[in-house]
C-alpha positions as CSV (number, residue, x, y, z in Angstrom):
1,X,-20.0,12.1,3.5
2,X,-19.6,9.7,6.6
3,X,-17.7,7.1,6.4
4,X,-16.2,4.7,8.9
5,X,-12.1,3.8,8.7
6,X,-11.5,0.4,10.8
7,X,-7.9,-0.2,11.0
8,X,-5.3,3.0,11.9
9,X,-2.3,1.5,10.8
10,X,0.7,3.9,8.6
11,X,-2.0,3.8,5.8
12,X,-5.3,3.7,7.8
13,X,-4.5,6.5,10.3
14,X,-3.8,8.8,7.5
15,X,-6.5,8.3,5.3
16,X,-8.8,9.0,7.9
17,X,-6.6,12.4,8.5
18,X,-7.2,13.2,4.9
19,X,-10.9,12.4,5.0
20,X,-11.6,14.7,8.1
21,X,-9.2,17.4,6.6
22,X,-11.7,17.1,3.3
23,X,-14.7,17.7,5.5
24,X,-16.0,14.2,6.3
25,X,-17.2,12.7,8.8
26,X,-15.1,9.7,10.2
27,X,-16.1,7.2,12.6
28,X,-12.3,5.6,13.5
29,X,-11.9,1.7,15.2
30,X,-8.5,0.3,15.7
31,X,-8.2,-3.0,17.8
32,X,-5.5,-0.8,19.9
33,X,-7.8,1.8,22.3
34,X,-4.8,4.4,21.6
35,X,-4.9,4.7,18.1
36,X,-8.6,5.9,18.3
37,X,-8.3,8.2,21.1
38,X,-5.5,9.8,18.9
39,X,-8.2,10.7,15.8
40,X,-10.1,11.5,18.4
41,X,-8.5,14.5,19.6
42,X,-8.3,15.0,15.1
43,X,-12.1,15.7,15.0
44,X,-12.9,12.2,14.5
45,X,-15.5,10.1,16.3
46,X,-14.5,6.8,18.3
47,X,-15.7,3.4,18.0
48,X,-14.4,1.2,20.7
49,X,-15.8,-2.9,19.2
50,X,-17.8,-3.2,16.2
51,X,-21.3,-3.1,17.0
52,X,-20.0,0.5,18.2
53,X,-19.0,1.5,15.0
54,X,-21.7,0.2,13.0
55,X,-24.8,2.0,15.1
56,X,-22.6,5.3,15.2
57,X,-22.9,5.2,11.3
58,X,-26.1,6.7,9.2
59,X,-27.7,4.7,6.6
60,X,-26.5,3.6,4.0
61,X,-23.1,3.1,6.1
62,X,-19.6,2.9,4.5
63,X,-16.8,1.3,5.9
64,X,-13.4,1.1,4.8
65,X,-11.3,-1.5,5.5
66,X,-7.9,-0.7,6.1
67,X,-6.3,-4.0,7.5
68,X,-3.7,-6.5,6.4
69,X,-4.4,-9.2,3.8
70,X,-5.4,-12.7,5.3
71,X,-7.5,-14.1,8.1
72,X,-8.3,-10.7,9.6
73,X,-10.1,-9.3,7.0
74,X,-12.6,-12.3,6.7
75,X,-12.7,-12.3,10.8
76,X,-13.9,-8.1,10.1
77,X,-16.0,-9.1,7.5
78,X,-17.9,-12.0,8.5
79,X,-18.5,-9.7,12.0
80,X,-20.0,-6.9,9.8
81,X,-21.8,-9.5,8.1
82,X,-23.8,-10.2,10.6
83,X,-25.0,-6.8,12.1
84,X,-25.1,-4.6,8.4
85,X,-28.1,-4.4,6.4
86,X,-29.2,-4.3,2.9
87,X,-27.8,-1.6,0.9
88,X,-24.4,-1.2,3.3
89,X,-21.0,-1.0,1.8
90,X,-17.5,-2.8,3.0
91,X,-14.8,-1.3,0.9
92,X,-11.2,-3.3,1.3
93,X,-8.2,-1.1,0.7
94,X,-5.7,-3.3,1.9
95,X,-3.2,-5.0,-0.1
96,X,-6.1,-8.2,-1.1
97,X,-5.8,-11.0,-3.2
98,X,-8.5,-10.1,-6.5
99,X,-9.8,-13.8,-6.0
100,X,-10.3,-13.6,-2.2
101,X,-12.6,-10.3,-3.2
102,X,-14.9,-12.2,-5.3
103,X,-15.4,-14.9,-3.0
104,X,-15.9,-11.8,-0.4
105,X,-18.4,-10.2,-2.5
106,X,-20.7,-13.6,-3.0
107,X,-20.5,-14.1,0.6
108,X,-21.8,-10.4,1.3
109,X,-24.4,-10.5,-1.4
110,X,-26.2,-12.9,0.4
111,X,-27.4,-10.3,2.5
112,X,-26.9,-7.5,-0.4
113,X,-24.2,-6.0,1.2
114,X,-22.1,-4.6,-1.7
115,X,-18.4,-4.5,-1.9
116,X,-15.8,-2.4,-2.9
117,X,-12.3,-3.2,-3.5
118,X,-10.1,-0.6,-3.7
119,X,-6.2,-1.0,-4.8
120,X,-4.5,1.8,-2.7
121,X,-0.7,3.7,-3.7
122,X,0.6,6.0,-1.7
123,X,2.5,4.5,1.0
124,X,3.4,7.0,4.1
125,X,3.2,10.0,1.8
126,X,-0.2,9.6,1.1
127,X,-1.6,12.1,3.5
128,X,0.3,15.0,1.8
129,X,0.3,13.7,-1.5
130,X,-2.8,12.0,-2.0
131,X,-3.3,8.4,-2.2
132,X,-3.8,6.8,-6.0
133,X,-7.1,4.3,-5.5
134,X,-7.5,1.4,-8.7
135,X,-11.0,0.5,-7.7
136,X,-13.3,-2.6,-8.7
137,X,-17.0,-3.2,-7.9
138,X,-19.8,-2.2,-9.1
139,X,-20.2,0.9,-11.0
140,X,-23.0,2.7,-9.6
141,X,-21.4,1.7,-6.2
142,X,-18.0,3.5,-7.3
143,X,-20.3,6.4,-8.7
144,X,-21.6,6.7,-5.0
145,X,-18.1,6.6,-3.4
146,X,-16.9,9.4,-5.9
147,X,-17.1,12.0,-3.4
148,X,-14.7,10.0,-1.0
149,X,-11.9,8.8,-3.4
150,X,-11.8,12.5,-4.8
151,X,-10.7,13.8,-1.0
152,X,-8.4,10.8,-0.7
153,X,-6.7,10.9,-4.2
154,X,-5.0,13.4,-6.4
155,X,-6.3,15.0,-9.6
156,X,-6.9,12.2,-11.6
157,X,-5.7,10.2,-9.4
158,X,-8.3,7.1,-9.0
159,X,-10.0,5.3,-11.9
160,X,-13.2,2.5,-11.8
161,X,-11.0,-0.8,-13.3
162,X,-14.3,-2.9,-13.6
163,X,-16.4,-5.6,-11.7
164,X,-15.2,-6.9,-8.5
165,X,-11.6,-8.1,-7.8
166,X,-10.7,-5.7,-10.6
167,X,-9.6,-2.7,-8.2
168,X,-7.0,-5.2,-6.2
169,X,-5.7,-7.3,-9.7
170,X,-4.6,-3.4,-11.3
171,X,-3.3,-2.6,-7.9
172,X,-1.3,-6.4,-7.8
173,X,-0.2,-5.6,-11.4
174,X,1.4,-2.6,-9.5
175,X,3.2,-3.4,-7.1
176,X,4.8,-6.3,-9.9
177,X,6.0,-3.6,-12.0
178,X,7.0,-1.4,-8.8
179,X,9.4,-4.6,-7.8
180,X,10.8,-4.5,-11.1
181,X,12.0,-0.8,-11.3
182,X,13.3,-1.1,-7.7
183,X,15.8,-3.9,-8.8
184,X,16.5,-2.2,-11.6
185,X,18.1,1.1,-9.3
186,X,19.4,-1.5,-6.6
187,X,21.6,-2.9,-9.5
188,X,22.3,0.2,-11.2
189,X,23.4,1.7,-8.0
190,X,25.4,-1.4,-6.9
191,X,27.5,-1.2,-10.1
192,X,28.4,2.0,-9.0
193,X,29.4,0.8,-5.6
194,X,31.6,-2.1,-7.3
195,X,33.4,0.7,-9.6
196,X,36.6,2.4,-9.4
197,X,34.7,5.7,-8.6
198,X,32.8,4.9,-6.0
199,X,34.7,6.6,-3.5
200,X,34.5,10.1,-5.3
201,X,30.8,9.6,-6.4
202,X,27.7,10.8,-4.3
203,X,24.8,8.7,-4.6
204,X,22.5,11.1,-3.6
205,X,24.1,13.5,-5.8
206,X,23.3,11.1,-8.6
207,X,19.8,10.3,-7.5
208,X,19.0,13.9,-8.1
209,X,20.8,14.3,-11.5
210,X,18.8,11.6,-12.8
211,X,15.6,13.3,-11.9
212,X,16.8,16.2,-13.5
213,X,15.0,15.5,-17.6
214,X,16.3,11.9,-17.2
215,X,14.8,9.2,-18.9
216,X,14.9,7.0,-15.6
217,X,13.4,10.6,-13.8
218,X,10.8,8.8,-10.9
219,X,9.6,9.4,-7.6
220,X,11.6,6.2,-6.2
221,X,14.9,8.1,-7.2
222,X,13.7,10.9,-5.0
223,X,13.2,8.9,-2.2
224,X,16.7,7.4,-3.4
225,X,18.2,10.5,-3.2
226,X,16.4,11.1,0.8
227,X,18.2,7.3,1.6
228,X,21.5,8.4,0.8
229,X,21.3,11.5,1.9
230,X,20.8,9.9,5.2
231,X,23.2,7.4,5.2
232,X,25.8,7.8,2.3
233,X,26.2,4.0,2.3
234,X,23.5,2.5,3.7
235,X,25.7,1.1,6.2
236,X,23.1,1.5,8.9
237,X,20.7,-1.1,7.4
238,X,20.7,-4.6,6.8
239,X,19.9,-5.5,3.1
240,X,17.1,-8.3,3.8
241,X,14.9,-7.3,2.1
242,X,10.6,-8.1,2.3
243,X,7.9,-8.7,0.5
244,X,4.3,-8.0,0.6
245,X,2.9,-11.2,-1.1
246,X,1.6,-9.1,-4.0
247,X,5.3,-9.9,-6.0
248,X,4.1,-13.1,-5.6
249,X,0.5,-13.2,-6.8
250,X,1.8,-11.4,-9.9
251,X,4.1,-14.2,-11.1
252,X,1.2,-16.2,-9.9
253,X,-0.9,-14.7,-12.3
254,X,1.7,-14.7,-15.2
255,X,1.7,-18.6,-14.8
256,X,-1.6,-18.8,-15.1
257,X,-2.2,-16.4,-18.3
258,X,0.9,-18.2,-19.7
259,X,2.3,-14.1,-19.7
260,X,6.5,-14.2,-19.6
261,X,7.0,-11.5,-16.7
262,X,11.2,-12.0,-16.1
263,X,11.9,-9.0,-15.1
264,X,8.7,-9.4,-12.4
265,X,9.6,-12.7,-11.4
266,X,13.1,-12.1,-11.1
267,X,12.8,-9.3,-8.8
268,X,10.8,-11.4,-6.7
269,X,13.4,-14.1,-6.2
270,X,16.2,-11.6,-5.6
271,X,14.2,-10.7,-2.6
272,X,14.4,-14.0,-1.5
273,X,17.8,-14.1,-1.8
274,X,18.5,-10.9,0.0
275,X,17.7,-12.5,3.1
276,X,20.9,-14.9,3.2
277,X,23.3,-11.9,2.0
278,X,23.8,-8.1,2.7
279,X,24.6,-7.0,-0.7
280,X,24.5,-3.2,-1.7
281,X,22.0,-3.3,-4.1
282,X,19.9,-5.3,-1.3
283,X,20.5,-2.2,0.9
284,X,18.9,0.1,-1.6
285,X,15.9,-1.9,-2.0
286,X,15.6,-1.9,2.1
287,X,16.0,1.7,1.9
288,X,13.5,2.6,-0.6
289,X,11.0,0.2,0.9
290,X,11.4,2.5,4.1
291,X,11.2,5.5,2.2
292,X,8.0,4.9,0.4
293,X,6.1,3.0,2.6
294,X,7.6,3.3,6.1
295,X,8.4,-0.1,6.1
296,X,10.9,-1.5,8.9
297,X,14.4,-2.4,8.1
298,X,16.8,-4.3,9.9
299,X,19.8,-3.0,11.5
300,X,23.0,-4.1,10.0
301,X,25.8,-6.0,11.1
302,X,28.5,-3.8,10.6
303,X,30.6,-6.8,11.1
304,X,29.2,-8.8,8.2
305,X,30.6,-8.8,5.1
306,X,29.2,-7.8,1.5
């Protein structure tokens, strides 16, 4: 199929790699001229503005939109708006807000432009991997798209979730549950730091034990095990620690479906705390977030004390 990717960011960029290497067409646009002429030279084809992209696409075009969550992707959107025609499809696979992609969808269904959200997993491993897609819209739109989310995903590794927003509110549930199980290895691994062994225990020598028929067995302990393998102690990275706003909009949501998510919510305000402190189990959660998603960490102060 031909589909255009706008936005060649650590998720973007690689998608589109994974397209072309499953035999579609890609039409690339990043705001940054280098990005593109990077595909480029990948086999894909360059869109230098917009109205570029769009008339370098066949009917019915598909775009995917690969950008952060906010202001941008209603400034993309409300540019498509105006040069797409009837029967087009915007998919957003950034990290949205489900509400913001129903109030998206109303807005492009005035000139029946149909929308796709897509919840995307994956992080900076995705290209290898495969990416797992959670997707929302409507169904005969997602029966359409089939032959794109089967290149980008693993076996089984996207599902329809239902009408619009759907694809993002899995996707939010997600990453809620994902901030959960991080803190739970920060801590675990911080009480093993506190102990009397810590000195004669290797944490990445544990990471991979665990994985070995362990109840707690998970990908995040592998990319555990690549941290400390790196850095036996973290020591290199500072333990504040960010957040992508979906934490957020999950607790959100728990408030409003009256839904007791402590564990969630929690994990949410530890990360809030990790930015006045440099605890051990803050490092961990630094580390992993760099592991899985490529996400920047800052450089500790070697200086500063636990």
């Amino acid at each position: 199929m031909q589909i255009a990717m706008i936005g060649l960011g650590r998720m973007g960029m690689n998608m589109a790699r994974r397209l072309l290497k499953g035999g579609h067409q890609v039409v690339a646009y990043n705001r940054t001229k280098n990005k593109v002429d990077q595909i480029v030279e990948e086999g894909a084809i360059g869109a230098y503005n917009i109205v570029d992209l769009v008339e370098k696409l066949s009917f019915p075009r598909i775009i995917w939109l690969m950008l952060p969550e906010g202001s941008i992707v209603d400034d993309h959107i409300n540019q498509l708006k105006e040069i797409m025609s009837s029967g087009d499809i915007i998919i957003d696979g950034g990290n949205t807000y489900y509400k913001d992609d129903i109030r998206r969808a109303h807005s492009l269904a005035q000139k029946n432009i149909e929308f796709i959200d897509a919840g995307v997993s994956g992080g900076i491993w995705g290209l290898k991997l495969g990416y797992c897609l959670m997707i929302g819209g409507k169904k005969e739109y997602y029966e359409l798209l089939i032959p794109i989310f089967k290149t980008l995903a693993p076996e089984d590794g996207y599902l329809y979730c239902g009408a619009t927003g759907a694809g993002h509110f899995v996707k939010m549930i997600h990453n809620g549950i994902e901030y959960g199980m991080m803190q739970a290895y920060a801590e675990g691994f911080s009480l093993l730091e506190a102990s009397q062994y810590s000195e004669s225990i290797n944490y990445a020598e544990i990471a991979h034990l665990w994985n070995q028929g362990s109840v707690i067995r998970s990908w995040l302990l592998e990319l555990a095990e690549k941290a400390f393998a790196k850095d036996a102690k973290l020591s290199g990275i500072s333990g504040y620690v960010e957040d992508s706003g979906e934490g957020r909009w999950t607790v959100q949501q728990a408030i409003e479906s009256n839904v007791s998510v402590p564990v969630i919510a929690l994990s949410l305000l530890n990360r809030f705390r990790s930015r006045e402190d440099n605890f051990f189990s803050d490092r961990v959660l630094a580390a992993l977030r760099r592991e899985f998603g490529g996400h920047s960490t800052i450089t500790a102060d070697i200086n500063k004390k636990d």
